[in-house]
N, C-alpha and C positions, 0 to 999 in steps of 0.2 A: 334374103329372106331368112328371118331366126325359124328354127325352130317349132315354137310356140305357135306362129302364125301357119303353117304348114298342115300341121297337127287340126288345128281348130278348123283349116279350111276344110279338110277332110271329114271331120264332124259334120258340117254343114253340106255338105254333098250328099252322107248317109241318110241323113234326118229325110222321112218324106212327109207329104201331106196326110193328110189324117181322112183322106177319099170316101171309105167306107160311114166313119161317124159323120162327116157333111154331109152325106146323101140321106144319110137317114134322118136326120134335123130338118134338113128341106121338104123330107115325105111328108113327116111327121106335122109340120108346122104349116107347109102351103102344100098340099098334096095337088091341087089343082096347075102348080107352077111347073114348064116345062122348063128343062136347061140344058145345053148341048153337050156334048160328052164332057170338054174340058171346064164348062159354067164353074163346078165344085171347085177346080185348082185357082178361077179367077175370083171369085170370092175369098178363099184363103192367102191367098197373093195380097187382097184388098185389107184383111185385117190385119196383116201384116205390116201393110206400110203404112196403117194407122198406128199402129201401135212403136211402131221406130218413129214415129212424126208428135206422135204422144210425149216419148221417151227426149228424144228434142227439145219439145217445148218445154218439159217440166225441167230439164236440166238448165234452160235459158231461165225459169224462175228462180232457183235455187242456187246460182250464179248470183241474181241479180239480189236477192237477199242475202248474200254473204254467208249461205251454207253450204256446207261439205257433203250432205247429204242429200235427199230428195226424200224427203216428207210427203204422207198424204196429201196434206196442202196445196202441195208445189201439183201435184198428180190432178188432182180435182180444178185445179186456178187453168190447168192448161187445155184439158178435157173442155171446161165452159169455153173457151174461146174455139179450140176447134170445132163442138159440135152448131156453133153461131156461124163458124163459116163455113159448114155444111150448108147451114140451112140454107144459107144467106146467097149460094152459089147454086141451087136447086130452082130459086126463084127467078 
């Protein structure tokens, strides 16, 4: 294991969830909604692997278009098909 990798996993150990600002968005927005002690860490768990499954897709566009980057584009082209199969997996 280099270095560099060691370091960053260590970062990511420190980093915690953000517990206090969920719970108050959840009051705020659905006051009526109940959720068990850990509900807040499963929800940020959730957008988290949307957002690396985002990060994924848009990087397989921006691949497939033969750029080095990742463009809005690439970010909004991958967004429309995942939020299709959200829905599409609800039904």
């Amino acid at each position: 294991m280099a270095l560099s990798t060691i370091v960053s996993q260590k970062k990511q150990i420190k980093r915690k969830a953000p517990r206090g600002f969920l719970k108050r968005v959840f009051k705020r927005q659905k006051p009526q909604l109940r959720l068990e002690k850990s509900g807040d860490l499963l929800v940020h768990l959730n957008c988290l692997l949307f957002v690396h499954r985002l990060a994924e897709e848009s990087r397989t566009n921006a691949c497939e278009s033969k750029c080095r980057v990742i463009n809005k584009e690439h970010v909004l082209a991958a967004a429309k098909v995942k939020s299709r199969f959200l829905f599409l997996s609800k039904n």
